[in-house]
C-alpha positions in Angstrom: 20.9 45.8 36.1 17.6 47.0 34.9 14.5 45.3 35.7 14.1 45.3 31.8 17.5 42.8 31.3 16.7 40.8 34.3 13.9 39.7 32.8 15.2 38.5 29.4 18.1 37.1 31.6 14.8 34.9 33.3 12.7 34.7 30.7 15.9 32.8 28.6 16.3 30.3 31.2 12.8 29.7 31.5 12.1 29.0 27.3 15.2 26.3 27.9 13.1 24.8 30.3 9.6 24.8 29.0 9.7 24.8 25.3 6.0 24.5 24.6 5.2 27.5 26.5 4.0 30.8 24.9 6.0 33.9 24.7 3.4 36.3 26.4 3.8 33.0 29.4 7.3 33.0 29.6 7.7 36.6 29.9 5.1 36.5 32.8 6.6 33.9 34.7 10.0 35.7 34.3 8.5 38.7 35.9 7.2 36.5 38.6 10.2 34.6 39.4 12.0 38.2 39.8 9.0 39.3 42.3 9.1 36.0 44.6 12.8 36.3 44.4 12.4 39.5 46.0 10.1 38.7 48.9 12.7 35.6 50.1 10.9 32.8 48.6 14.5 31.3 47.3 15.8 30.6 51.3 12.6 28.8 52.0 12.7 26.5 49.0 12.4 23.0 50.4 11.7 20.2 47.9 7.5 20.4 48.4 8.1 24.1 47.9 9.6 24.0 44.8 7.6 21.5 43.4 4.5 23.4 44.0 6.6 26.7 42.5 7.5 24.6 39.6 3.8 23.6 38.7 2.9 27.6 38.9 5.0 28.3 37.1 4.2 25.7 34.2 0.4 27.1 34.6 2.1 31.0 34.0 4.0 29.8 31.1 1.4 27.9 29.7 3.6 25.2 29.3 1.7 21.9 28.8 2.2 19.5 31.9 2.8 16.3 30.5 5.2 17.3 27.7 7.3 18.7 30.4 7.1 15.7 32.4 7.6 13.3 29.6 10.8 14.7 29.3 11.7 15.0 33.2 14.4 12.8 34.1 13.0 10.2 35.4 12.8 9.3 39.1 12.4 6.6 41.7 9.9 6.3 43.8 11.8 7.3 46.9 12.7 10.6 44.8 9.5 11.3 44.0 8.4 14.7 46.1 4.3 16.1 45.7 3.5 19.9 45.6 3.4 21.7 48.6 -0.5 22.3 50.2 0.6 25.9 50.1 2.7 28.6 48.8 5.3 30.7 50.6 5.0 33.6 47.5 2.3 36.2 46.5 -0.3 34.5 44.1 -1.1 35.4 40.5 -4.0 35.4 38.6 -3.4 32.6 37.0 -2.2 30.5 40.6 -5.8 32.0 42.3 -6.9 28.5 44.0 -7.5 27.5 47.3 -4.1 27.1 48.9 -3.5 28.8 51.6 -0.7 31.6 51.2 2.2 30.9 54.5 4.9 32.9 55.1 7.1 30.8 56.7 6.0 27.3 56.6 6.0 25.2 59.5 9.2 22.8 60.0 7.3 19.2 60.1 8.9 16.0 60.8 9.9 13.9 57.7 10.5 18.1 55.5 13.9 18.5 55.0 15.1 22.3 55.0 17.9 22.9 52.4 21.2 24.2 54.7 22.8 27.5 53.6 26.4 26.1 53.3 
């Protein structure tokens, strides 16, 4: 597939997802979904993770945050997971913060790894 198509393929998804967002947005968080995909981001993804890789992306996109989560399903307090302190994938302009940049995150008591089945 060229690199061209996998990006459409992405940046489709991504317009479903974020409707508000701007086209040069969604085309640049396409191509950064492709590039963390490729360093191995997707095995480490525990709930934290992507919660921190959802609100990147949302700041790529330019999608506006409370019009996305106004129309998240909603969810109960137990369900309710914060962004990560970190992020396991290469940083973009637009995610240059102080956040430390790890690897491999640390297993901690209470972070539940998602099982390859």
């Amino acid at each position: 597939m060229q690199a061209e198509s996998a990006v459409e393929i992405v940046r489709a998804s991504l317009a479903l997802a974020f409707p508000t967002a701007t086209d040069e947005g969604l085309t640049r968080a396409a191509e950064c979904v492709l590039r963390w995909g490729s360093e191995g981001v997707g095995v480490q993804l525990e709930p934290d993770l992507a919660e921190r890789m959802l609100s990147d992306l949302m700041r790529i996109a330019r999608q506006n945050g409370d019009e996305f989560e106004g129309a998240r399903a909603p969810r109960s307090e137990l369900t309710t997971v914060r962004p990560a302190a970190s992020r396991a994938w290469s940083r973009t302009a637009e995610t240059e913060d102080r956040l430390p940049y790890i690897p491999r995150p640390p297993e901690r008591p209470g972070r539940g790894r998602f099982r390859r089945g």
